[in-house]
VOGU-3710 file (C-alpha; in Angstrom, 3 decimals, decimal comma):
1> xxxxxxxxxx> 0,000/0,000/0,000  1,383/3,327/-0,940  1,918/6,030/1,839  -1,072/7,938/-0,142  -3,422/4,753/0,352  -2,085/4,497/4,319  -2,873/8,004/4,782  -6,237/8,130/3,631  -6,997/4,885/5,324  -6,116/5,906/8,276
11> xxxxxxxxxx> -8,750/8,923/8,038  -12,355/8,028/9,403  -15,047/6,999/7,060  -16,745/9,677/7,427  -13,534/11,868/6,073  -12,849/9,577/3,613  -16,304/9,956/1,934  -15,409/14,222/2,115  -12,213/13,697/-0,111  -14,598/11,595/-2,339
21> xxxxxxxxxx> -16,785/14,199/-2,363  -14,414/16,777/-2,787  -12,807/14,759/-5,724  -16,023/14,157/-7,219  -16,711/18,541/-7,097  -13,714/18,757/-8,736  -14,543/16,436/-11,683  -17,655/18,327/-11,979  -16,524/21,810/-12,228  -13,334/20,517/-14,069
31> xxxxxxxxxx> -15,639/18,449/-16,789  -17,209/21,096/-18,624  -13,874/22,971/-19,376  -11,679/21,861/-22,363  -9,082/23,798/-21,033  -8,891/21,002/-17,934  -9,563/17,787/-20,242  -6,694/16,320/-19,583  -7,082/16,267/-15,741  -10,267/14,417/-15,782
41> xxxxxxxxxx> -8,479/10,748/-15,790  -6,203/11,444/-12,870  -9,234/12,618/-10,802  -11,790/9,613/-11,609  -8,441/7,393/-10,945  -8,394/9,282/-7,558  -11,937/9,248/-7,082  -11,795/5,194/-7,636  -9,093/4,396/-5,713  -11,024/6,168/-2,839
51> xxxxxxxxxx> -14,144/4,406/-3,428  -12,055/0,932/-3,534  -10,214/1,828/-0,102  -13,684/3,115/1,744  -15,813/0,609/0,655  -15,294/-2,136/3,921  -16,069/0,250/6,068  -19,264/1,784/4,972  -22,937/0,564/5,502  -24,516/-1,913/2,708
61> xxxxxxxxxx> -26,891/0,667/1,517  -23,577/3,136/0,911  -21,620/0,458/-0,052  -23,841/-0,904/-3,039  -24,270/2,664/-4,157  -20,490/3,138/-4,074  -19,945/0,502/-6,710  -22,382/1,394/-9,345  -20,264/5,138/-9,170  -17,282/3,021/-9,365
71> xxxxxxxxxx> -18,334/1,111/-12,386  -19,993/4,246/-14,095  -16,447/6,257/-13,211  -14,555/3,301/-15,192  -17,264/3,740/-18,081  -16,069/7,638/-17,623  -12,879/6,871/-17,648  -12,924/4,801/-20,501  -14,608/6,772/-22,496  -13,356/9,662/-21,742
81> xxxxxxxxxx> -10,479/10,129/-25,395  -13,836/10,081/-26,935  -16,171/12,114/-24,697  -14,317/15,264/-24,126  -14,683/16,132/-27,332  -18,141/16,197/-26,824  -19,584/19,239/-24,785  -23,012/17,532/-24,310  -20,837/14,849/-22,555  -18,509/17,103/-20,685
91> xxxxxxxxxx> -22,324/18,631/-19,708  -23,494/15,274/-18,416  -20,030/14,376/-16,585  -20,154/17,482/-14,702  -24,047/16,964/-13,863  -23,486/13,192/-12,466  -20,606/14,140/-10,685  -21,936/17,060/-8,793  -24,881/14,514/-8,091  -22,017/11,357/-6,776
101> xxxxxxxxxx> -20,515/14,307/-4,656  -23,462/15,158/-2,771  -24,581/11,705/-2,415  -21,109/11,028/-0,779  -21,342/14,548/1,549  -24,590/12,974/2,326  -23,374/9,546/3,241  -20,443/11,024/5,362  -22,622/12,860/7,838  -20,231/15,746/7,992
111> xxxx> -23,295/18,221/6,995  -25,173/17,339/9,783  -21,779/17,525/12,342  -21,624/21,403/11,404
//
């Protein structure tokens, strides 16, 4: 495990869903701008890794919505040479990720700890 992957391990679940979430924002507002194309992989790399290192430790009902964003991230990810090109599908990148981030603030419970 890299010191990266020990680090945010070590965080609680709760924080670990935030830098998912925080990831995730940053897809969104970074989809929509050609200008930042080419820093969409890293972050849905980033944003699977941390759903693959949180995903023991959340509940089932988290947990099963944590993989299908996984798998659609990987169909993002995959797709992405293609889809960038594409500002309807920059459009809907930004959309869904903005929609995985809040569902990930919401699953953390840091909202409703402020």
């Amino acid at each position: 495990m890299t010191v990266y992957a020990e680090s945010f391990t070590k965080e609680s679940p709760a924080r670990q869903l935030g830098a998912l979430a925080a990831t995730l924002g940053r897809v969104a507002s970074s989809a929509e701008k050609t200008t930042r194309a080419k820093a969409i992989i890293p972050m849905l790399d980033e944003c699977i890794q941390f759903i693959e290192w949180t995903l023991s430790q959340q509940t089932d009902a988290a947990s099963k919505e944590l993989k299908d964003i996984r798998f659609m991230l990987n169909l993002w990810r995959d797709g992405w040479e293609h889809a960038q090109t594409d500002e309807r599908l920059r459009t809907l990148l930004s959309v869904q990720a903005r929609k995985w981030s809040d569902q990930a603030l919401e699953y953390s419970g840091l909202l409703a700890q402020t």
